[in-house]
N, C-alpha and C positions, 0 to 999 in steps of 0.2 A: 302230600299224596293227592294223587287227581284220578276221579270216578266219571265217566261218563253216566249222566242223568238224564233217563225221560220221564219227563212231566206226566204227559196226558192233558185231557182237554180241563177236565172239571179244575184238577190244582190249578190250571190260571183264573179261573173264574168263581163257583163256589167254596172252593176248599184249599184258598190262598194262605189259612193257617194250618195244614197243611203241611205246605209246599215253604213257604217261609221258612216258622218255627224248624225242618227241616236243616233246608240251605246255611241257615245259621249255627246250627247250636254242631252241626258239621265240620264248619267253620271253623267252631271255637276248639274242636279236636283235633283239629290239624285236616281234613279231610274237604278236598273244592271242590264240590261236584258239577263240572262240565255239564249245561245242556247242550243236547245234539240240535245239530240246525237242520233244520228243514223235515222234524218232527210231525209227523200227521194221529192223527186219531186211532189207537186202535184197535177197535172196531167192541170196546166193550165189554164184550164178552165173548166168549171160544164156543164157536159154532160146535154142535154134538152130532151132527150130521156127517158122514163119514165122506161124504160125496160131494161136499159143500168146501168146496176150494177156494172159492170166488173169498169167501170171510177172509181168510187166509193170508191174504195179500196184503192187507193195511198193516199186520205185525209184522210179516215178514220183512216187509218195506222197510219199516221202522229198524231191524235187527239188519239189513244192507247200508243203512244210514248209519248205523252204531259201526259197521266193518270198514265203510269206506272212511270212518272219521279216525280211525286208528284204535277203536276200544276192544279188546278183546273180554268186557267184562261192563256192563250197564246194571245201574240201581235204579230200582222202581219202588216208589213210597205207596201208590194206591194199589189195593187187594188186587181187585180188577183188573186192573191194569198191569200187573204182575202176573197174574195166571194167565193172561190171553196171549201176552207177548212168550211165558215162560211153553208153554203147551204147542204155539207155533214152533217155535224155538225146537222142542223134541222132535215133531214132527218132521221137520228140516232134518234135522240128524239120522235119524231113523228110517226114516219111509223111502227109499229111491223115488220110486213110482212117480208119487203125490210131489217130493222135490223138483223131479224134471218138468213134470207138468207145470207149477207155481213158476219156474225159472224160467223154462220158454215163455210163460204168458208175460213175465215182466222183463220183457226182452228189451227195457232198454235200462234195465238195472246190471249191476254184475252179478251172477249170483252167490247164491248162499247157501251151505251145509250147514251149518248150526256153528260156525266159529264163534259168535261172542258166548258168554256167559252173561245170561239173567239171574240176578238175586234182587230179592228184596230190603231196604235199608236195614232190617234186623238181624240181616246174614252178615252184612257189613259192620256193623256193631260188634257181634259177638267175637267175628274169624277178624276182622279187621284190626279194631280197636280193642277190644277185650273187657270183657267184665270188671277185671280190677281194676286197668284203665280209667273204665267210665267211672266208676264210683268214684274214684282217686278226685275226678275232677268236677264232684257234684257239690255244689257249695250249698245249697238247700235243701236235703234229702226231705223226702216225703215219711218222714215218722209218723208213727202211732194213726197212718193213713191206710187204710182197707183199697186196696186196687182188685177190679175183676178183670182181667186182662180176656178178649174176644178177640178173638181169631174171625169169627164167621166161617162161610164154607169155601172160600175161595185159596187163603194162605196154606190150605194144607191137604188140599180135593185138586187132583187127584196126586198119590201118594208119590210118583215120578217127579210130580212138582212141586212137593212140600218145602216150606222153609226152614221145618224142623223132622230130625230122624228118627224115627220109632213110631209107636203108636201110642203113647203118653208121651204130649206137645209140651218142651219145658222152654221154649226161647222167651217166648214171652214173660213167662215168670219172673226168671235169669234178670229179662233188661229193667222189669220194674223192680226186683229185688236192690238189684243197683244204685235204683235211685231212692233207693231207702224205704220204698213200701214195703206194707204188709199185702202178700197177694191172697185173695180168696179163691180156692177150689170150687169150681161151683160146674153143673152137670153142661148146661148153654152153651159153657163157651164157645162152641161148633156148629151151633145150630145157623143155619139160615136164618138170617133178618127177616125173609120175604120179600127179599131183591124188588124185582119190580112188579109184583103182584101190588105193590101200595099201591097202583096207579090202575091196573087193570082185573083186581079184586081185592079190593082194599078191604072190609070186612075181613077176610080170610087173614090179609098181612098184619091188623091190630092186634085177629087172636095173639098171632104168632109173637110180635112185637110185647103184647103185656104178657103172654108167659116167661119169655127170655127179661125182661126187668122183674118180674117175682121172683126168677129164680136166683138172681142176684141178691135183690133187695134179701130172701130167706137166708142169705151168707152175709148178711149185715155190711155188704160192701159201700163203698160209700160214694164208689165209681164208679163209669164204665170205661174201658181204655181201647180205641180200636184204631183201624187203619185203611178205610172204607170209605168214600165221603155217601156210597149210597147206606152204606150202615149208619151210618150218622144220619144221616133226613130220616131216615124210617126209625131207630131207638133213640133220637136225640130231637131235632126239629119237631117231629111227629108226637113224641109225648105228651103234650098238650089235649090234644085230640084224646090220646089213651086214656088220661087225668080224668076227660071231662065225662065220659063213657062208665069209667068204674072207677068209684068213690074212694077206694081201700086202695087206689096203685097211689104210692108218692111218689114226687119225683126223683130222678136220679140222674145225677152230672153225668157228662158223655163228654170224651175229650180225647183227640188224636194223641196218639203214643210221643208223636213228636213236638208235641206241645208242652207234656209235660216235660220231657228231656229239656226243652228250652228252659223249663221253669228252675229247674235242678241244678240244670248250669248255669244260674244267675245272668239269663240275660233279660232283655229291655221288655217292656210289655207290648213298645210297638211291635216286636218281633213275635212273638205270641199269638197275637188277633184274638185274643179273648171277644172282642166286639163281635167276632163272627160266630160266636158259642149264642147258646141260651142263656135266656136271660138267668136261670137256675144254676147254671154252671161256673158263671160270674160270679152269684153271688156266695156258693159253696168256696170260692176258692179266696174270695175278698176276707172270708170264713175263716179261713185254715190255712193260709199261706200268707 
């Protein structure tokens, strides 16, 4: 089976474990996920301005580029990057207006009504491959391992583009269950990291960042599992900072969802990138794996 893939900018660069651990452990399921050529950036995050077109463009682009390559269906591994591309994507469908406007500006595109389908690689897992599937093929299940599974607010805000249906979010659970953990309930796992306030009110984003690892650590979780690379610099890289600020925070492993999967499915450590985790997250897993 063959998935059209877009990356995004950060999986080439910081969060190549990531985008790797991904591509492979895929791989090893039967699943080759196609990157699209000629991929541009986009654009972040979803403009909330109603008037604000112009943002618009760099996903839409990107979901012309999925049309013209023949996919009528693209995976996307980063939050971000899933909600910006998934919410143009509606908008396209939906809106005439806003559509004719974006299609005459990118007048030397073809245009686009919302033909592909965006999902994110955990839609792909579940409808794809299948929960029994994946465990069937996990040769290192993760036992007697506490997993906090985080969402943040991107995978599942706003509810037209959730990757899970209802309003108690079970996908997550489901794909660590899978892999043999124990998952912890815990109230965060929806809360905002504090995106990029770390940068432009960083006080404010620590609060926010040591409440969501208390409230873990108070579920004795032993991890955090996300799929964000900016949620990883702000609850994972950034920890350190949290540590040094308040005495009583321990630390806490932070580790792309698809890292572990690679772990599960017995592949190579080059494929992994543990090198690109914290130093604490190496050493929890030199620990217990």
């Amino acid at each position: 089976m063959k998935i059209g893939y877009y990356p995004g900018c950060t999986l080439k660069t910081k969060a190549l474990n990531l985008e790797q651990a991904a591509i492979q452990s895929m791989a090893a399921l039967g699943v080759e996920m196609v990157e699209l050529d000629r991929w541009n950036c986009c654009g972040a995050v979803y403009s909330l301005a109603d008037d604000d077109l112009i943002h618009i463009l760099a996903p839409v682009r990107d979901l012309i580029r999925a049309k013209d390559q023949g996919y009528n269906k693209i995976v996307v591994l980063c939050s971000m990057c899933y909600n910006t591309l998934a919410r143009a994507n509606l908008l396209m469908r939906n809106d005439e207006v806003k559509r004719k406007t974006i299609n005459d500006f990118l007048e030397e595109e073809n245009d686009y009504a919302g033909e592909v389908e965006v999902v994110h690689l955990l839609n792909v897992l579940k409808d794809d491959i299948g929960w029994d599937k994946l465990q069937e093929a996990v040769v290192k299940p993760f036992t007697d391992v506490k997993l906090a599974p985080y969402y943040g607010c991107t995978l599942t805000r706003p509810t037209e583009i959730s990757i899970d249906e209802g309003i108690s979010h079970t996908i997550f659970k489901e794909f660590l269950e899978a892999l043999g953990a124990t998952v912890v309930e815990w109230d965060d796992a929806e809360v905002c990291c504090g995106s990029y306030e770390i940068i432009s009110n960083p006080d404010t984003a620590k609060k926010t960042v040591s409440k969501i690892i208390r409230s873990a650590e108070k579920r004795y979780a032993d991890a955090l599992v996300l799929s964000c690379p900016l949620c990883e610099y702000n609850l994972g890289r950034r920890q350190t900072d949290m540590i040094k600020a308040e005495d009583d925070l321990k630390p806490l492993p932070t580790y792309y969802f698809t890292q572990l999967l690679a772990i599960a499915l017995g592949l190579s450590p080059e494929v992994v990138r543990l090198e690109l985790n914290t130093p604490e997250a190496r050493a929890w897993l030199d620990e217990n794996k």
